[in-house]
N, C-alpha and C positions, 0 to 999 in steps of 0.2 A: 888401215882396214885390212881384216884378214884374207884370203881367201874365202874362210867359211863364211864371214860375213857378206861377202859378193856373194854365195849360192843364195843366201836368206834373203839379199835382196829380189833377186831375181823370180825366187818363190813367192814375195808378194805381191809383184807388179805384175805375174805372170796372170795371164787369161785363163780359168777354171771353168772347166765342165761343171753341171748342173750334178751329173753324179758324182765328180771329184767333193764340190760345196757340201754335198750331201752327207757324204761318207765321212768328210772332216767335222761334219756337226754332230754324227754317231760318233766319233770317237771320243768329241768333246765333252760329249754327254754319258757315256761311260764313264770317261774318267773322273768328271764330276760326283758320278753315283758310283765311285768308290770310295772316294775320298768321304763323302757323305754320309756314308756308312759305315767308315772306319771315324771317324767322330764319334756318331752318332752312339756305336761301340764301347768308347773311350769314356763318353757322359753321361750315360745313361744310369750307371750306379751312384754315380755320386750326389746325382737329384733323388733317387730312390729312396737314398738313406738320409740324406740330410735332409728331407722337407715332410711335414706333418702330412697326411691327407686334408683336401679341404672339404671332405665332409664328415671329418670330427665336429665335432661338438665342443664347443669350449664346456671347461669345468670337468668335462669328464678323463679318468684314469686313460692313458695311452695303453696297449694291450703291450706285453712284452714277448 
Protein backbone atom coordinates (compact mmCIF):
# COMPACT_ATOMS: atom_id res chain seq x y z
CA UNK A 1 0.00 0.00 0.00
CA UNK A 2 1.16 3.42 -0.92
CA UNK A 3 1.22 6.14 1.21
CA UNK A 4 -1.45 7.86 -1.02
CA UNK A 5 -3.45 5.07 -0.73
CA UNK A 6 -3.41 5.42 3.30
CA UNK A 7 -4.60 9.29 2.81
CA UNK A 8 -7.63 7.81 0.53
CA UNK A 9 -8.37 5.51 3.28
CA UNK A 10 -8.56 7.76 5.79
CA UNK A 11 -10.77 10.21 3.55
CA UNK A 12 -13.49 7.54 3.69
CA UNK A 13 -13.67 6.37 6.95
CA UNK A 14 -13.38 9.93 7.91
CA UNK A 15 -16.59 11.64 9.66
CA UNK A 16 -18.04 14.55 7.27
CA UNK A 17 -19.92 17.54 7.90
CA UNK A 18 -23.22 17.94 6.54
CA UNK A 19 -21.71 20.95 4.40
CA UNK A 20 -18.36 18.97 3.48
CA UNK A 21 -21.39 15.93 2.13
CA UNK A 22 -22.97 18.83 0.48
CA UNK A 23 -20.27 20.46 -1.29
CA UNK A 24 -18.91 16.95 -2.55
CA UNK A 25 -22.38 16.24 -4.16
CA UNK A 26 -22.19 19.87 -6.07
CA UNK A 27 -19.01 19.02 -7.24
CA UNK A 28 -20.25 15.67 -8.39
CA UNK A 29 -22.91 17.04 -9.94
CA UNK A 30 -20.94 19.56 -11.96
CA UNK A 31 -18.84 17.29 -13.13
CA UNK A 32 -21.50 15.15 -14.20
CA UNK A 33 -23.06 18.10 -16.17
CA UNK A 34 -20.08 18.51 -18.00
CA UNK A 35 -19.29 15.49 -18.97
CA UNK A 36 -23.14 15.43 -20.17
CA UNK A 37 -22.86 17.98 -22.24
CA UNK A 38 -19.78 17.40 -23.71
CA UNK A 39 -21.43 14.00 -25.21
CA UNK A 40 -24.23 15.46 -25.59
CA UNK A 41 -21.95 17.83 -27.89
CA UNK A 42 -20.27 15.11 -29.62
CA UNK A 43 -24.00 13.32 -30.77
CA UNK A 44 -25.97 15.40 -31.46
CA UNK A 45 -24.96 15.75 -35.31
CA UNK A 46 -24.76 12.42 -36.08
CA UNK A 47 -28.66 11.80 -35.01
CA UNK A 48 -29.28 15.02 -36.90
CA UNK A 49 -28.03 13.77 -40.17
CA UNK A 50 -28.56 10.22 -40.16
CA UNK A 51 -32.21 9.73 -39.02
CA UNK A 52 -35.33 10.87 -41.28
CA UNK A 53 -37.85 13.14 -39.29
CA UNK A 54 -40.83 11.01 -37.90
CA UNK A 55 -43.19 13.07 -39.22
CA UNK A 56 -42.43 12.60 -42.93
CA UNK A 57 -44.78 10.92 -44.46
CA UNK A 58 -43.87 7.82 -46.17
CA UNK A 59 -44.01 7.99 -50.07
CA UNK A 60 -43.15 11.44 -50.14
CA UNK A 61 -39.76 13.04 -51.86
CA UNK A 62 -37.16 14.02 -48.87
CA UNK A 63 -36.54 17.97 -49.25
CA UNK A 64 -32.79 18.25 -50.22
Amino acid sequence: MTPYDSYRLYQVERVKSRAAVQHADEQAARLACAISSLLRSITRPRRAVGSASPAAAPGLPRPT
